[in-house]
C-alpha positions as CSV (number, residue, x, y, z in Angstrom):
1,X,165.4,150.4,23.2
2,X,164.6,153.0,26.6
3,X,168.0,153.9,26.4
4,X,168.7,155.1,23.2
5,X,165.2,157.0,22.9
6,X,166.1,160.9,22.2
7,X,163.6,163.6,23.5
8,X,163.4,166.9,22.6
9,X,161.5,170.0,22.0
10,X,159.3,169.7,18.9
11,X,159.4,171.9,16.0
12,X,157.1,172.7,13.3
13,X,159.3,170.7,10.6
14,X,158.0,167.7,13.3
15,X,154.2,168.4,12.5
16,X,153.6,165.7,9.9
17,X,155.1,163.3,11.8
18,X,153.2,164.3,15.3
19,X,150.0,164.3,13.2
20,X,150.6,160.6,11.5
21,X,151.2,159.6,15.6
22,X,147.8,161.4,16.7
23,X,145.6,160.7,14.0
24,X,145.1,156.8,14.3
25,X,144.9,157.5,17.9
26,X,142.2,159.9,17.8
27,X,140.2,158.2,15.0
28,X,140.0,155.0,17.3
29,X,138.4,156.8,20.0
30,X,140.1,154.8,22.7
31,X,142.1,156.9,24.5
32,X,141.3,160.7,24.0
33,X,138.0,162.7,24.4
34,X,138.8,163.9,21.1
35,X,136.1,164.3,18.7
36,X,137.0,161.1,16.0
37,X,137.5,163.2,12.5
38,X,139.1,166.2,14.0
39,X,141.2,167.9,11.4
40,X,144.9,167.4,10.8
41,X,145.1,171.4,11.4
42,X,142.8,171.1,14.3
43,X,144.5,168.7,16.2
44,X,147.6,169.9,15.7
45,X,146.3,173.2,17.2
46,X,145.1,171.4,19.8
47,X,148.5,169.3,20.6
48,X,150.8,172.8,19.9
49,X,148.6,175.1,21.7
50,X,150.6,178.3,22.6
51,X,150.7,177.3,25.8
52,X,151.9,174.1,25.9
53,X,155.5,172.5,25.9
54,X,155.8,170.3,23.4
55,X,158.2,167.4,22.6
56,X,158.9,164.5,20.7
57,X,160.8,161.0,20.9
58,X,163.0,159.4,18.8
59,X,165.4,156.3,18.3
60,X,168.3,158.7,16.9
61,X,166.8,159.5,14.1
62,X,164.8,161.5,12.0
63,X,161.5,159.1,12.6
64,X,159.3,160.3,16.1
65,X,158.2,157.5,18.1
66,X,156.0,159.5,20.3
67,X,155.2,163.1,21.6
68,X,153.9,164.5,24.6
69,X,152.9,168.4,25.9
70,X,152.7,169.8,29.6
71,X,150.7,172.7,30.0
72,X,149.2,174.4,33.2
73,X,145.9,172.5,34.4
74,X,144.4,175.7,35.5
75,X,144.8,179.6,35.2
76,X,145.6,182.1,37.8
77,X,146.1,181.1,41.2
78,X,145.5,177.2,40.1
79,X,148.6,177.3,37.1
80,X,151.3,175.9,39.4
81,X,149.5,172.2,38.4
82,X,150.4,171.0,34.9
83,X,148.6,168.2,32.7
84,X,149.9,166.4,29.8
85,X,149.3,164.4,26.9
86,X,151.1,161.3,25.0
87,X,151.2,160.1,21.9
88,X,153.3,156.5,21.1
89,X,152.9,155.5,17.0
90,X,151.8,152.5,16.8
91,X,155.0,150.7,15.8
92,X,156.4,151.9,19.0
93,X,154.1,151.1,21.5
94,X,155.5,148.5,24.3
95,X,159.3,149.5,23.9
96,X,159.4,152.0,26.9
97,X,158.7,155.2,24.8
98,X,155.6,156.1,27.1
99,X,157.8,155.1,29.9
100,X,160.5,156.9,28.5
101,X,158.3,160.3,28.2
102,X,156.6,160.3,31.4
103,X,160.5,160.0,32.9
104,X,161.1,163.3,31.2
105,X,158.0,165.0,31.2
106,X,157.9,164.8,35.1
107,X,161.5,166.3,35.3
108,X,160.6,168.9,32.6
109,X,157.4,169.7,34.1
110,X,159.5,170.1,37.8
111,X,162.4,172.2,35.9
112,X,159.0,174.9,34.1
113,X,158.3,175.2,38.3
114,X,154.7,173.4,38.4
115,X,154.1,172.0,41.8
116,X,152.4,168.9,40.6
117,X,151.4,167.0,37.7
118,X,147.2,165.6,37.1
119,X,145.8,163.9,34.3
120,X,142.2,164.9,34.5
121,X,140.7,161.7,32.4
122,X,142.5,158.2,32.2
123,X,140.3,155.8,30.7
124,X,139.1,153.3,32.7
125,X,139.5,150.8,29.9
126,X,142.9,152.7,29.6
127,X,144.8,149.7,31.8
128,X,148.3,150.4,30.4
129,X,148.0,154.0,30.8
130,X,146.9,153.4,34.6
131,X,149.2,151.0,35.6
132,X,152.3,153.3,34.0
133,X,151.1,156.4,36.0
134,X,150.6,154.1,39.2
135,X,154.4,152.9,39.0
136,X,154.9,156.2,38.7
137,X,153.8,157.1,41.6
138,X,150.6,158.8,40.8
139,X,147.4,158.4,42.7
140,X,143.6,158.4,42.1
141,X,142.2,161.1,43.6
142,X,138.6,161.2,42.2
143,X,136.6,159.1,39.2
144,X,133.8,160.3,36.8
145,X,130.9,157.7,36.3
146,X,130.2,156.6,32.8
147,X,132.2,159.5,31.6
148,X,132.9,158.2,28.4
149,X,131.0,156.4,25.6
150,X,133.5,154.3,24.3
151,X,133.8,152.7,20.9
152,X,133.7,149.3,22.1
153,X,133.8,149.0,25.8
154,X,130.7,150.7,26.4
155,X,130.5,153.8,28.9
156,X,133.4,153.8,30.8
157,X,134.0,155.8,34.4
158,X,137.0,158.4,33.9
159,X,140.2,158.5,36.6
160,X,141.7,161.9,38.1
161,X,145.4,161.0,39.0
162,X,147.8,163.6,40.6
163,X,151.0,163.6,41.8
164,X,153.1,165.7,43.7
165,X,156.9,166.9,41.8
C-alpha cells in the first residue's frame, strides 16, 4: 500500500475528513496531550493553525488516510527547529501511512529550510510511534517523568526526540 499513498497539502474542503481522523484519536487520550472533548472547531484550529503546513494522505482517492502539520518549535532565533503532528484513521493504521508521512514530512520540513525536526512529547506507552522515529533516525535527547496521566497506563514519562535534516 506505501507506494500508492498520495500526499499533499490540505485544504479546507479536507476539514471533515481531518476531523473524523483526530477526533477518535483525541477522545482516547493515548497519544496527544489534548484535552479529551475538545471541539471539532477547536481542534481543527489547533491542527490548521496559521502557522502550520498542513497535509494529508491518501490511497488515490478522495478518502484521507492520515494528516500531519510541521510548524516551527520555537519563535525568533529558536524557529529554524520544526515539530509536527500525525494523524493515521483508524482503518489505516499499520499499512505504512505514518511511515509514509514521516518520509515526506522530513523532506518537506528540509525543503521550508528548518535545520532540524523534535517532537517535544512521545508517549512512553507510545511504542509504535518511538520505534518509527528511532528507524528514522531520531534520538532521545531528554524525558519528562510521569508527564502524562494516561487513560489506562497510568502516569507515563514523556520522550524529547530530535533530529538533525
Amino acid at each position: 500500500m506505501r507506494s500508492q499513498i498520495e500526499i499533499r497539502p490540505a485544504c479546507r474542503a479536507d476539514h471533515s475528513q481531518i476531523w473524523a481522523i483526530l477526533k477518535p484519536i483525541f477522545r482516547a487520550g493515548e497519544t496527544y496531550a489534548i484535552e479529551p472533548t475538545i471541539s471539532k472547531d477547536a481542534a481543527l484550529a489547533y491542527w490548521a493553525a496559521p502557522q502550520n503546513h498542513v497535509f494529508v494522505a491518501s490511497e488515490g482517492g478522495d478518502s484521507i488516510l492520515g494528516t500531519y502539520y510541521v510548524k516551527p518549535n520555537g519563535r525568533g532565533f529558536a524557529d529554524h527547529i520544526c515539530n509536527c503532528g500525525y494523524a493515521v484513521a483508524v482503518n489505516a493504521q499499520s499499512k505504512g501511512v505514518a511511515r509514509a508521512m514521516l518520509e515526506q514530512s522530513l523532506a518537506q520540513a528540509k525543503d521550508i529550510g528548518f535545520l532540524a525536526m523534535q517532537f517535544n512529547f512521545v508517549l512512553e506507552s507510545n511504542a509504535r510511534a518511538i520505534t518509527t522515529w528511532e528507524r528514522a533516525g531520531f534520538e532521545t535527547i531528554g524525558r519528562i517523568p510521569k508527564a502524562y496521566r494516561h487513560p489506562s497506563a497510568g502516569l507515563v514519562d514523556a520522550r524529547i526526540m530530535h533530529k538533525d535534516l
